[in-house]
VMD Tcl script that draws the C-alpha trace (Angstrom):
set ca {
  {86.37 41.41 50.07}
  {83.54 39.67 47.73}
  {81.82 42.00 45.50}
  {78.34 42.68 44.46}
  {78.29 40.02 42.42}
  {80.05 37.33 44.00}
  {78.26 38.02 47.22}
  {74.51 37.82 44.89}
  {75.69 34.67 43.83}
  {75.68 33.31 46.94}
  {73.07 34.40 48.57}
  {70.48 33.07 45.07}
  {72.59 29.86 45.08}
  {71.60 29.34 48.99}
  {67.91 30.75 48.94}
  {65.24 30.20 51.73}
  {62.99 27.15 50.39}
  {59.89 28.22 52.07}
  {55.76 26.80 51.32}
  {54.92 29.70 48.33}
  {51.47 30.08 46.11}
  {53.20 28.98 42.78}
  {56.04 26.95 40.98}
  {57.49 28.84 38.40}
  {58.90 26.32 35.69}
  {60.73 28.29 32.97}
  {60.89 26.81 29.52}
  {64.18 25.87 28.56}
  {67.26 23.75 28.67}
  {65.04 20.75 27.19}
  {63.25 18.93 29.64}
  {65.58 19.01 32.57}
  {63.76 21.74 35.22}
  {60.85 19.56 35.01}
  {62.00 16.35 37.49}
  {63.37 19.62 40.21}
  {60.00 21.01 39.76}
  {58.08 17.69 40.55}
  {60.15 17.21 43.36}
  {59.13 20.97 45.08}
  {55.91 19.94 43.93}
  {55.33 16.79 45.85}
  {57.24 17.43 48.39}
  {53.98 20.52 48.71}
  {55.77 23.23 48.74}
  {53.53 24.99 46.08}
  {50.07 23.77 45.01}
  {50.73 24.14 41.45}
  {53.21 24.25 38.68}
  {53.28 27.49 36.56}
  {54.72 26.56 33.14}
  {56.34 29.54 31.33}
  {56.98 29.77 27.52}
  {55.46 29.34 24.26}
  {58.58 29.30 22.14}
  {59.21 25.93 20.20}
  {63.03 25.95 19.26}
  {64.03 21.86 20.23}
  {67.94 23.08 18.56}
  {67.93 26.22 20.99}
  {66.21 23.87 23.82}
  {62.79 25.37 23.90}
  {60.15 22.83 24.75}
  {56.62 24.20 24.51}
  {54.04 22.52 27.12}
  {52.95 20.33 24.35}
  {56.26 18.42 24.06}
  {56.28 18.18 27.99}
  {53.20 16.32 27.81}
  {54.37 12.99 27.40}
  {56.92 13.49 29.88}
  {54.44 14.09 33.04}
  {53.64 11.02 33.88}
  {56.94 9.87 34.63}
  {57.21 12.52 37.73}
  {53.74 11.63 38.44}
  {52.03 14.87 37.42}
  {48.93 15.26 35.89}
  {47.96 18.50 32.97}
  {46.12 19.62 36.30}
  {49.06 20.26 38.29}
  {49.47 23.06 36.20}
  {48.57 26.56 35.22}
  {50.20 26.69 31.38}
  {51.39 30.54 30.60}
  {52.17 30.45 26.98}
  {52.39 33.63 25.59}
  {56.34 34.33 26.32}
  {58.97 33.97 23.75}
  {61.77 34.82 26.15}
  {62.89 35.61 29.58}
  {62.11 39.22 29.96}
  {58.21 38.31 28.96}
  {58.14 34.96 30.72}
  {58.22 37.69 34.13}
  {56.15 39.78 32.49}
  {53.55 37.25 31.91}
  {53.96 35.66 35.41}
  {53.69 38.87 37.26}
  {50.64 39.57 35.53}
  {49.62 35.83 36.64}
  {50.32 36.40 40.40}
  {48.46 39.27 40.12}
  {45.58 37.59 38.79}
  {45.69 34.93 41.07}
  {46.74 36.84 44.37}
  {49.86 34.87 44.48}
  {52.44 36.57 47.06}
  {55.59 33.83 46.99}
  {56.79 32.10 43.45}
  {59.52 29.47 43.76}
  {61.19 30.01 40.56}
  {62.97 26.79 38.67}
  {65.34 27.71 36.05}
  {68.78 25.52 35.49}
  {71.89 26.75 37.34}
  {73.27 28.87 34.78}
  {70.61 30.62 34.12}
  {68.71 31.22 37.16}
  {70.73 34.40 38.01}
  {69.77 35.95 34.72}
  {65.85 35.10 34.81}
  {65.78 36.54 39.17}
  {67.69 39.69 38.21}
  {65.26 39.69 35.08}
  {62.46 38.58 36.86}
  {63.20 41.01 40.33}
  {63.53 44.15 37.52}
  {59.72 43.48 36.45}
  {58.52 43.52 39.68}
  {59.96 46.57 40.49}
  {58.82 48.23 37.46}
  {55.29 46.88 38.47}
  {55.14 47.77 42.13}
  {53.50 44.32 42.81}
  {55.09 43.13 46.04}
  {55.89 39.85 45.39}
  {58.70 37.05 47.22}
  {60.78 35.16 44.63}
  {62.22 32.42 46.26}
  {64.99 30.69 43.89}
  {65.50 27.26 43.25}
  {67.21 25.78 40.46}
  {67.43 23.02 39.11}
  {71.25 22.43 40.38}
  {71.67 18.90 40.15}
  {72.21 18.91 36.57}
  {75.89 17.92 34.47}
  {77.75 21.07 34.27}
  {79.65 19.57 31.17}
  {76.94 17.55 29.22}
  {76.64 18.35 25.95}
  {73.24 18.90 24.57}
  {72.07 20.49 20.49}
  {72.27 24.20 22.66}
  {75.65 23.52 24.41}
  {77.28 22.57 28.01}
  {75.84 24.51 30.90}
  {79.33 25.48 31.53}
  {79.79 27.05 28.51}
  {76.48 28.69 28.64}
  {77.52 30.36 32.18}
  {79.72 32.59 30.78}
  {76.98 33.79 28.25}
  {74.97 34.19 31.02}
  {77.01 36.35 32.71}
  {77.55 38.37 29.36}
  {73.65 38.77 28.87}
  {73.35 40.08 32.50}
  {75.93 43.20 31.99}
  {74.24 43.76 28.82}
  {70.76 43.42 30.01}
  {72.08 45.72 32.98}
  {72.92 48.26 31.03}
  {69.57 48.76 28.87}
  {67.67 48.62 32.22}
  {66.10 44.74 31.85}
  {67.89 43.48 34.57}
  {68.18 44.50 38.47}
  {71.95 45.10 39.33}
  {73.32 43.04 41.94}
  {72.88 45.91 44.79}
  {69.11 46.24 44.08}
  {69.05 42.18 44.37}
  {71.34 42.13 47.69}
  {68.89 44.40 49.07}
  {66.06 42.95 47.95}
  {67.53 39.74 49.52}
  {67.32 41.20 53.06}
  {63.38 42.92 52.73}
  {62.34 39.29 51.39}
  {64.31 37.21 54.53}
  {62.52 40.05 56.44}
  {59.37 39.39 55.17}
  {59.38 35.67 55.21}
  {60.43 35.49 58.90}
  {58.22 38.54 59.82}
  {55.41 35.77 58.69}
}
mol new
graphics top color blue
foreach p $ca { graphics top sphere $p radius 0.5 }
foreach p [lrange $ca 0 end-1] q [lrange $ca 1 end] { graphics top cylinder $p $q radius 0.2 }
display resetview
């Protein structure tokens, strides 16, 4: 029999792409969300790109906006494609920040773009926020997956950093900054629910 977190795995790894209000392009692991995000981007399934983080740490592979700059116009993007939310120096406020966005803006369905290792963290992470905030909101997932598991880059191979991951979750569990795989599994089935209710 799978268990909670096997089966959460899963289920985030196969997500429901649906048409949502927002792309949700979390700073980090260099530049390498940003070619997965143009792709969900002009392929419309979101009519703009949210880009999360203000750190600036290039050994740690956090790349403020500014440094993505340069990079746009290979994915044909333009500044205007996006909304830039630069206040958050990690995970835990990059959902605080974009919850407080979609509020703003009315937005009711994110796609959220992190790499493969660490999109479990940042949904759990970002899913915990949400419940704290009682803003009903869909977070589809999305990750950037076709990216070298064993490439080495300054902050280390994403294989490597799974296991971190992993570590960070239990921890982050524990002091009640992440949702637990349960909560996630069931928020799984309201959000299918809710997207095929539509």
């Amino acid at each position: 029999m799978l268990s909670a977190k096997e089966k959460f795995i899963v289920l985030t790894d196969n997500d429901m792409l649906v048409k949502a209000d927002a792309i949700i392009l979390l700073e980090g692991d260099g530049f390498s969300r940003l070619a997965h995000c143009a792709k969900l981007f002009h392929n419309k399934l979101a009519p703009v790109i949210c880009f999360s983080g203000g750190a600036e740490n290039k050994p740690y592979g956090s790349f403020n906006f500014e440094m993505y700059e340069d990079k746009l116009i290979d994915f044909n993007l333009n500044k205007t494609d996006f909304i830039i939310e630069n206040k958050s120096q990690h995970t835990q406020e990059q959902a605080i920040e974009v919850i407080k966005l979609s509020r703003e803006r009315n937005w009711k369905k994110i796609i959220l773009v992190a790499s493969h290792f660490h999109q479990y963290r940042a949904y759990l992470t970002f899913l915990k926020i949400i419940e704290d905030s009682g803003y009903e909101l869909v977070i589809i997932n999305s990750s950037a997956s076709d990216l070298p598991w064993f490439e080495t880059q300054p902050w280390g191979q994403r294989f490597q950093l799974l296991n971190s991951e992993f570590e960070k979750i239990e921890k982050y569990m524990e002091l009640g900054h992440c949702a637990t795989y349960e909560e996630a599994i069931d928020y799984q089935v309201w959000k299918e629910e809710w997207i095929l209710a539509k």
